[in-house]
C-alpha positions in Angstrom: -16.5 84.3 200.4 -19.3 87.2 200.7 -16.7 89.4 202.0 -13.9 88.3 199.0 -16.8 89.4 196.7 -17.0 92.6 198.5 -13.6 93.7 197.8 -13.8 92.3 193.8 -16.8 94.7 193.7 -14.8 97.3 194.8 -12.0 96.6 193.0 -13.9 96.7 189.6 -15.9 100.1 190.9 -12.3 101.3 191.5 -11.6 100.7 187.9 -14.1 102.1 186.4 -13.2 105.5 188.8 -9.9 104.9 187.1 -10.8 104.9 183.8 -12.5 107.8 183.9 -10.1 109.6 185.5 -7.3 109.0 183.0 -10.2 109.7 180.3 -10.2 113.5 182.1 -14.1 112.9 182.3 -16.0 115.0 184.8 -19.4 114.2 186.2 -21.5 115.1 183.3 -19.8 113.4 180.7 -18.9 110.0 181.9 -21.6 108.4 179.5 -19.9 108.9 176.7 -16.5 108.8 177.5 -16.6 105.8 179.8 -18.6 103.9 176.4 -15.8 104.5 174.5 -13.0 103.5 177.0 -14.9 100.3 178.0 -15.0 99.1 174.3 -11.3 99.3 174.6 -10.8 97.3 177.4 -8.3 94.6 177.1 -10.2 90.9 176.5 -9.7 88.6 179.5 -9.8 84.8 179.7 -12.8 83.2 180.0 -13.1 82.8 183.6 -12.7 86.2 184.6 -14.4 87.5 181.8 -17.6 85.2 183.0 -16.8 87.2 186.5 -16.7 90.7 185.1 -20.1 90.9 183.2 -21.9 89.4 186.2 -20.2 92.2 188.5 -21.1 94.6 186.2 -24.6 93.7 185.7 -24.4 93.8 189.4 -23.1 97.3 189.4 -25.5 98.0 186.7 -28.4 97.3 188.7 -27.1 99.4 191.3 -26.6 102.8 189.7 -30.2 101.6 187.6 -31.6 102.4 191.4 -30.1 105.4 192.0 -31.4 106.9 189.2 -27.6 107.3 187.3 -29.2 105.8 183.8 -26.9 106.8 181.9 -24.0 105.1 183.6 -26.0 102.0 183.8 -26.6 101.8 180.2 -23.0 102.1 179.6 -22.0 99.1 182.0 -24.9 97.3 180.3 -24.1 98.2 176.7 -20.2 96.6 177.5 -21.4 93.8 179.2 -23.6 92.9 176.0 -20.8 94.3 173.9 -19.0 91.1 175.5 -21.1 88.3 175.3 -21.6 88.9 171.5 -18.0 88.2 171.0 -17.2 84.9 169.8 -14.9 83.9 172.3 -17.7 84.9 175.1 -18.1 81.3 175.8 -20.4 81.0 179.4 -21.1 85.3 179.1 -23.8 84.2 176.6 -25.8 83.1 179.4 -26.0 86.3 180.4 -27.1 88.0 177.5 -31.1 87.7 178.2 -30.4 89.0 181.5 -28.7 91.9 180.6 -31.7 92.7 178.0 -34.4 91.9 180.5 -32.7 95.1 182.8 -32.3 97.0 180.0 -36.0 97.0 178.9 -36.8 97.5 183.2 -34.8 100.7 183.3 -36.2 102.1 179.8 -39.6 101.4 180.9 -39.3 104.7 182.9 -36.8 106.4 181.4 -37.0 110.1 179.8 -37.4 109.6 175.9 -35.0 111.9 175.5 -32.5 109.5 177.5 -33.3 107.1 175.6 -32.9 108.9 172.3 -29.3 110.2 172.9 -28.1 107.4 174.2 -29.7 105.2 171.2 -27.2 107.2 169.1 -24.0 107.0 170.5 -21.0 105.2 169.0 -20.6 101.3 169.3 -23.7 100.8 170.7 -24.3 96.9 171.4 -27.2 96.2 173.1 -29.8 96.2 169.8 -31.3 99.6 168.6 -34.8 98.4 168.3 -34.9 98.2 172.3 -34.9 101.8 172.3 -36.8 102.5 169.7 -40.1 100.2 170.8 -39.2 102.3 174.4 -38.5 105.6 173.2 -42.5 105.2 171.1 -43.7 103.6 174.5 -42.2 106.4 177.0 -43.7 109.4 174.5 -46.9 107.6 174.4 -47.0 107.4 178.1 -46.2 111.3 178.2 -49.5 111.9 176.1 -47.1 112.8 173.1 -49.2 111.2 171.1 -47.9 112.4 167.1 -43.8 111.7 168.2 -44.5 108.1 169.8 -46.6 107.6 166.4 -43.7 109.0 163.8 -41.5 106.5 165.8 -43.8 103.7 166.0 -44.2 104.0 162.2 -40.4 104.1 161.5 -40.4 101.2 164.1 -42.6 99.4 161.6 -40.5 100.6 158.7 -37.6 99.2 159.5 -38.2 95.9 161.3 -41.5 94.5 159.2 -40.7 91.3 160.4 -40.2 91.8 164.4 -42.0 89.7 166.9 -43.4 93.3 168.5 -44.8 94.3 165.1 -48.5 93.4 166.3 -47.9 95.3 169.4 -46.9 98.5 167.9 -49.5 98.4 165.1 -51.6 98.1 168.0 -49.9 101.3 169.8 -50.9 102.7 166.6 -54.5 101.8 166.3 -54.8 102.9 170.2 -53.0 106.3 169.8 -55.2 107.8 166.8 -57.9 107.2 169.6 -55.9 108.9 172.3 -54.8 111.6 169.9 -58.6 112.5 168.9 -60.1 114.6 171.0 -63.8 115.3 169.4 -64.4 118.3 171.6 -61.5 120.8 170.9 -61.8 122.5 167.2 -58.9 124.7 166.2 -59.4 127.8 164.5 -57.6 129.5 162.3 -58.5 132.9 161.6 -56.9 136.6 160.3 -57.6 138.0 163.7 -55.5 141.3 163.2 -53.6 142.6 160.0 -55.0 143.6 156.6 -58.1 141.2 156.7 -59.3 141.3 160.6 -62.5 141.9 159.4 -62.9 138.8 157.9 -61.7 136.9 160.6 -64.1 138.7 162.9 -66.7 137.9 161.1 -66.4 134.5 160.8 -65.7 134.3 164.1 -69.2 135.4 165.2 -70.6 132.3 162.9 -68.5 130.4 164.9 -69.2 131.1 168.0 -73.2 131.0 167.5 -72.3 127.4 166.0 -71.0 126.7 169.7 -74.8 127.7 171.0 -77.0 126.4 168.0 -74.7 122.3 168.9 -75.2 122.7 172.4 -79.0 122.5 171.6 -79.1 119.8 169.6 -77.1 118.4 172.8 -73.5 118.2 171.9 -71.9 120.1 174.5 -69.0 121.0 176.5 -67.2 122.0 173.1 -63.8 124.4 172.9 -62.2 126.1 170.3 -58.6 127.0 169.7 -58.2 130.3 168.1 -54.9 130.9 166.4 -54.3 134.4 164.5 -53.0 134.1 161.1 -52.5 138.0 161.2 -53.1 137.8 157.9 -50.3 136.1 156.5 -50.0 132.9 154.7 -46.9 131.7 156.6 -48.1 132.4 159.6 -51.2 130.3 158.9 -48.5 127.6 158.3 -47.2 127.9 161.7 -50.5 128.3 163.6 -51.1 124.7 162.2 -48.4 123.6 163.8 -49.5 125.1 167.0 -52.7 123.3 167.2 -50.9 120.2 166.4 -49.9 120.3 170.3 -52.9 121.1 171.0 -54.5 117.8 169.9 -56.9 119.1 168.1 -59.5 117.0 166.2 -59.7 119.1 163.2 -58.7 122.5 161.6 -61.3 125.3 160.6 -59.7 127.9 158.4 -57.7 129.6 157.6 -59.2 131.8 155.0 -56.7 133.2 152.9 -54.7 129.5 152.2 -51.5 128.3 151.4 -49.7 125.3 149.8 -47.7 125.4 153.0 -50.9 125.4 155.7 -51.9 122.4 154.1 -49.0 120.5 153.8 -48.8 121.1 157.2 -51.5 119.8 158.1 -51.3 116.7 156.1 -48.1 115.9 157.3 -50.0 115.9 160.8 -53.1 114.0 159.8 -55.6 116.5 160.8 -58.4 117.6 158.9 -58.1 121.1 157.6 -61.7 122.9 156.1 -60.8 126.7 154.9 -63.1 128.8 153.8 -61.9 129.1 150.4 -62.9 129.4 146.7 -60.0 128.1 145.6 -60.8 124.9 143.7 -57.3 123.8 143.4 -57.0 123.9 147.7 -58.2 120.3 148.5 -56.3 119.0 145.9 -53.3 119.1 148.6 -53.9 116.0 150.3 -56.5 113.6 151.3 -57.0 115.2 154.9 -57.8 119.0 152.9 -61.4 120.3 152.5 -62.2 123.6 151.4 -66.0 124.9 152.0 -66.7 128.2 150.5 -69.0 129.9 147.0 -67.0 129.1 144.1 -67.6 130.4 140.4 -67.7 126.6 139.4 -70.6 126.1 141.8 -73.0 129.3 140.4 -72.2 128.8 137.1 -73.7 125.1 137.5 -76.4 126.6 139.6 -77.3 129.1 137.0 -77.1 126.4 134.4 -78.9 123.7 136.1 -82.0 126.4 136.5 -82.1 127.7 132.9 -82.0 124.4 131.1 -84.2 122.3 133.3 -86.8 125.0 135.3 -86.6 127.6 132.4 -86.4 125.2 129.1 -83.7 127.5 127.9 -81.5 126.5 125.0 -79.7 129.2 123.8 -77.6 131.9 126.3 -75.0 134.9 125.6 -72.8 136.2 127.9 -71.7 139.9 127.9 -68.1 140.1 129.9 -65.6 142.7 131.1 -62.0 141.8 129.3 -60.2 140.9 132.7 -59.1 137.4 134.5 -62.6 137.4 136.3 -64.7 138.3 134.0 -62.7 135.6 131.5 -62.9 132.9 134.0 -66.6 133.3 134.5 -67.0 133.6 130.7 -64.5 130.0 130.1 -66.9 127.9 132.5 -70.3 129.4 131.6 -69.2 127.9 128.0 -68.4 124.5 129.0 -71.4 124.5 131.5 -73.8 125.4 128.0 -72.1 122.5 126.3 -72.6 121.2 129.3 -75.9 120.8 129.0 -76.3 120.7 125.3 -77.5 124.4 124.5 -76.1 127.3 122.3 -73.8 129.7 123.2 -74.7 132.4 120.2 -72.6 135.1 121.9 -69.5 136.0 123.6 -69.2 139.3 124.2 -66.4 141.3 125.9 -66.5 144.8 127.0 -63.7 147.1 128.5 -63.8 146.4 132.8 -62.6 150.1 133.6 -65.0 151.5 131.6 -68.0 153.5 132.5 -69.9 153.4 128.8 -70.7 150.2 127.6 -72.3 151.5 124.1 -69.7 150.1 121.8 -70.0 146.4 123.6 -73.7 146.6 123.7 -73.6 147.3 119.7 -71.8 144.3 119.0 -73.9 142.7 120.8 -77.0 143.8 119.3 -75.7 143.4 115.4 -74.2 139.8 115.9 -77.7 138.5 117.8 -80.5 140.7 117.6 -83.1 141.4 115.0 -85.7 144.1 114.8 -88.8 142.6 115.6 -93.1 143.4 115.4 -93.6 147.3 116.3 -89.6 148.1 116.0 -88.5 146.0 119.1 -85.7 144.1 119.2 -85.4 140.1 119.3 -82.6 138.1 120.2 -81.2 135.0 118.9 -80.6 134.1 122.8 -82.9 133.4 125.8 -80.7 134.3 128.6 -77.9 137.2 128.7 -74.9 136.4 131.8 -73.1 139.1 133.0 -70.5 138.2 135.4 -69.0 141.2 137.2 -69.7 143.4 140.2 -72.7 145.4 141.4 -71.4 148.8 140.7 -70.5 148.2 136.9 -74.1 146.0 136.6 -75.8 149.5 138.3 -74.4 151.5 135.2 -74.7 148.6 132.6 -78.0 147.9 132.9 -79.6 151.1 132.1 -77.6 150.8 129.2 -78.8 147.8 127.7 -82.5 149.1 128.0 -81.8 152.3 126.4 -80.5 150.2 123.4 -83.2 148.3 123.9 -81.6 145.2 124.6 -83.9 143.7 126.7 -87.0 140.6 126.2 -84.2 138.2 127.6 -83.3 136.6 131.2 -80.8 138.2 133.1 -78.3 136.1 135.0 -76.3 137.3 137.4 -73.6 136.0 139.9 -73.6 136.9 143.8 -71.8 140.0 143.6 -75.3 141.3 142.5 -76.8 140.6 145.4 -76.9 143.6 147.0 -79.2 146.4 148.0 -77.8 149.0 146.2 -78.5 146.8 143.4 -82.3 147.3 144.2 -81.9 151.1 144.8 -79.5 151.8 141.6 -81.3 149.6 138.8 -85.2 149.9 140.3 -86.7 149.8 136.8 -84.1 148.1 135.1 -83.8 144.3 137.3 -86.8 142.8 136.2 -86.5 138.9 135.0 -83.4 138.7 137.1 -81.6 135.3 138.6 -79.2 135.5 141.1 -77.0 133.0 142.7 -75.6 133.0 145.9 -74.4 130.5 149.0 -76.6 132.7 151.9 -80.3 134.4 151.5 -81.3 135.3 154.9 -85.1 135.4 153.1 -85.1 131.6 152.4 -87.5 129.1 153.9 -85.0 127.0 154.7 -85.2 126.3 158.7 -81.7 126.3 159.3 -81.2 129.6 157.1 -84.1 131.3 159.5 -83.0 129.8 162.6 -79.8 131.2 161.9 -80.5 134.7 160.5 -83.1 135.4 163.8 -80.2 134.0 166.5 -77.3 136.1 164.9 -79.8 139.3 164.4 -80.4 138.5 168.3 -76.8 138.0 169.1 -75.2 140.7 167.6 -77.8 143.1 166.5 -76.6 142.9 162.9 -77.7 140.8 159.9 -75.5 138.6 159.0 -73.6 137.6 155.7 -72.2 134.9 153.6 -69.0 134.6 155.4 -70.6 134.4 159.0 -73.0 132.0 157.6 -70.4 129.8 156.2 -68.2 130.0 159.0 -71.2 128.7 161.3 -71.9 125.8 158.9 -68.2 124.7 158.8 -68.2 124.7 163.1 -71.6 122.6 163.0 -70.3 120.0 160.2 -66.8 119.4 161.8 -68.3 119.0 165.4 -71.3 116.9 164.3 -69.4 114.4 162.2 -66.8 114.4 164.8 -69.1 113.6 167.9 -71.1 110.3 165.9 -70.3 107.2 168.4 -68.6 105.3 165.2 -65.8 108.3 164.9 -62.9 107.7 166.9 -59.5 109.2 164.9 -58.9 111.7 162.5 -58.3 109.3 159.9 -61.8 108.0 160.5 -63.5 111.4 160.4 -61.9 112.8 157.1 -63.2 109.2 155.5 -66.6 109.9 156.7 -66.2 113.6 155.5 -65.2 112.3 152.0 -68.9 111.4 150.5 -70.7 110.1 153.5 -71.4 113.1 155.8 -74.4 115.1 154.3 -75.1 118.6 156.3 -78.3 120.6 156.0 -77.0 124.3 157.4 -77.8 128.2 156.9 -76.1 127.7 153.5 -78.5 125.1 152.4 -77.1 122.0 151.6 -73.3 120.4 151.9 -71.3 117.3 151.2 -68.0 116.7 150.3 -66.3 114.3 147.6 -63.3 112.0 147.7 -61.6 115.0 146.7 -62.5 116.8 149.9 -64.1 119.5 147.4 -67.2 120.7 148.3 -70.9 120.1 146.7 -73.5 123.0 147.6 -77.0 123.5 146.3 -76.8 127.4 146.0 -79.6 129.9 146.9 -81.2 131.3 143.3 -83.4 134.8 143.8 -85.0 136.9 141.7 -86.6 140.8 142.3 -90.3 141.4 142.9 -91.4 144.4 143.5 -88.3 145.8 144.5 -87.0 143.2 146.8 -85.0 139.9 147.0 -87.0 136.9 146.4 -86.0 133.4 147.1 -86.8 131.3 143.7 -88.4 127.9 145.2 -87.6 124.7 143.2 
């Protein structure tokens, strides 16, 4: 009897030779072939047909253990394919069998195996088998963000399979696996039209590295991608540190719909340093944390009406996008808070004499006052544009004698040749800005003395930001109670407050941020922080 069964084993191996012989299949390209041919074979009666699947789960098995998966999955895939038909009779015994090998040899097959061969033609074993293995097998290959799209699509299409808890527990257990608090990616314009930026920022970042590793967090690592300056490539850099299982994203600076959609797509939190208000709007994993006009003209506001007791303000613009923006928000900030705007006044941005402006202004507002000087119908004059038309306006407005009022200025006057060009022109000055490296704050002078240190330069706005961003994703990342990505950007949204070199940070649902801003003044010829 064992030696009969020999020679009906090596009849049927025979046949399937056969087969793929008259199929003109060579080595490579049995799989496929030999599925198709064995679909065709003629249906036998019931006896032999009982025979023929257990010989070929038999043969199965055998090529299962010399590594020839393919062909085993074929001989498998027909022998299913004929206990599912309705004459199979006794075959269906053999059905959890077959199924039971199947799941044995996918356990360590290549995903790739198992996807190809998930899509080929008259496939009859049942596709979810390879699709809870081809999740598992990525999973077990640490790639972490493929085994989760398939574990979700797994989900997706069979809600109501008896695995479902397991893979939503895959799930649960990848984000973990996936999050690795210790590796930041970076991405910064490290060559191209706006190296300098990224350079700079870069030094904030890397003195973040030394300011966490004393407060103890340690053995930290970057990922620095190079946006060269271009959006797109930004885009692609996210991609990048995708692979690289990063925890979040810092940067890029100059943004893109496509960056962020990116990295949405991906899950990962993405903080840029931008003023772009409209940025986190992109999706819930998208922070931005940077100056914004919104933020000084709230700033500026905030300071007048409640510190000052100011009610009534003007604002003297130049006739271009920025100075219109500035000039639309410091309106609805004064009805904002429920004082007078008595004056809008635009002058010409490419100008050098303001006379004809500073006329206007004076006839529509001021009156002459006790020994011939002029009074204003406004408490506080807003000029928002940049420090080298503010060095030739300013003069101007004193020799017209336009003067007796607050001056309020944006950041862009904070600058020393504003001091040196405007020396007897700046005084009741407020200025706004995110970075003061004069402040009291602890962080701001822990910060200004270790970069002065590091690099022998004094820093700016953009290396202080930078070293803020570093410090806030690292710290929220590192509590014990954050252990995915998902987790993190809900702690970021509203529940993560951050005391840095900039002063003071938190975020919204919105992932926009919330900053209290720096305001200064002049005193004798030099910045001065304005405490509150």
């Amino acid at each position: 009897m064992i030696y009969a069964t020999h020679i009906k084993f090596g009849l049927f191996v025979c046949l399937i030779i056969a087969l793929s012989f008259f199929t003109g299949c060579s080595r490579k390209t049995v799989p496929v072939t030999l599925s198709s041919d064995l679909s065709q074979m003629p249906v036998q009666d019931t006896a032999d047909r009982q025979e023929s699947v257990e010989e070929m789960i038999k043969l199965a098995g055998m090529l299962s253990d010399q590594g020839a998966v393919e062909d085993a999955l074929l001989i498998y895939n027909h022998a299913y394919g004929l206990t599912q038909r309705p004459e199979a009779g006794h075959d269906a015994v053999f059905r959890s069998a077959i199924l039971d090998d199947v799941e044995r040899l996918l356990s360590t097959t290549d995903p790739q195996e198992i996807q190809k061969f998930s899509n080929i033609k008259k496939l009859s074993i049942p596709r979810d088998i390879f699709d809870y293995w081809l999740g598992s097998r990525l999973s077990q290959r640490k790639d972490y963000d493929n085994a989760a799209k398939v574990f979700n699509a797994f989900l997706e299409n069979y809600p109501d399979h008896p695995r479902t808890g397991q893979v939503r527990q895959f799930l649960a257990d990848l984000k973990t696996l996936s999050f690795n608090k210790k590796k930041l990616g970076v991405i910064l314009p490290m060559s191209g039209k706006y190296k300098l930026y990224g350079q700079k920022a870069m030094k904030g970042i890397e003195l973040a590295l030394a300011r966490l590793s004393e407060l103890g967090i340690r053995d930290l690592t970057i990922v620095v991608k190079d946006s060269q300056s271009d959006s797109a490539q930004a885009a692609l850099c996210v991609d990048q540190l995708g692979t690289e299982k990063v925890f979040s994203i810092l940067g890029p600076i100059y943004v893109s719909k496509q960056a962020a959609d990116k990295a949405q797509a991906l899950g990962i939190p993405m903080m840029a340093l931008t003023q772009q208000t409209e940025f986190p709007q992109y999706g819930d994993y998208i922070f931005s944390n940077f100056i914004t006009p919104e933020m000084q003209v709230q700033a500026l506001g905030a300071y007048v009406f409640n510190e000052l007791g100011v009610t009534s303000l003007a604002v003297l613009y130049p006739d271009d996008k920025y100075g219109e923006h500035y000039m639309q928000l410091f309106s609805q900030m004064i009805d904002q808070f429920g004082g007078q705007l008595t004056a809008a006044q635009a002058y010409d941005g490419s100008a050098i004499d303001f006379s004809a402006s500073i006329k206007n202004l004076i006839s529509n507002t001021g009156t002459e006052g006790d020994k011939n000087r002029m009074s204003f119908n406004f408490q506080a004059l807003f000029i928002p544009d940049s420090v080298s038309r503010i060095n030739l306006l300013l003069p101007q407005l004193v020799y017209y004698d336009a003067q007796g009022f607050t001056l309020l200025g944006t950041n862009l006057w904070h600058s020393d040749s504003f001091l040196k060009e405007t020396r007897t022109y700046n005084k009741n000055t407020v200025i706004c800005d995110g970075y003061f490296s004069g402040s009291a704050n602890p962080e701001t002078i822990w910060f200004s003395k270790a970069f002065q240190a590091l690099y022998q330069e004094e820093p700016g706005f953009l290396e202080a930001i930078a070293f803020d961003t570093a410090q806030i994703l690292f710290m929220a990342a590192n509590a014990d109670d954050i252990d995915s990505r998902q987790r993190l950007k809900e702690v970021l949204q509203g529940q993560f407050i951050f005391d840095g070199a900039t002063g003071h940070t938190r975020f919204d649902e919105t992932g926009t941020p919330h900053k209290s801003l720096f305001l200064i003044t002049v005193k004798n010829n030099k910045f001065v922080e304005i405490t509150r």
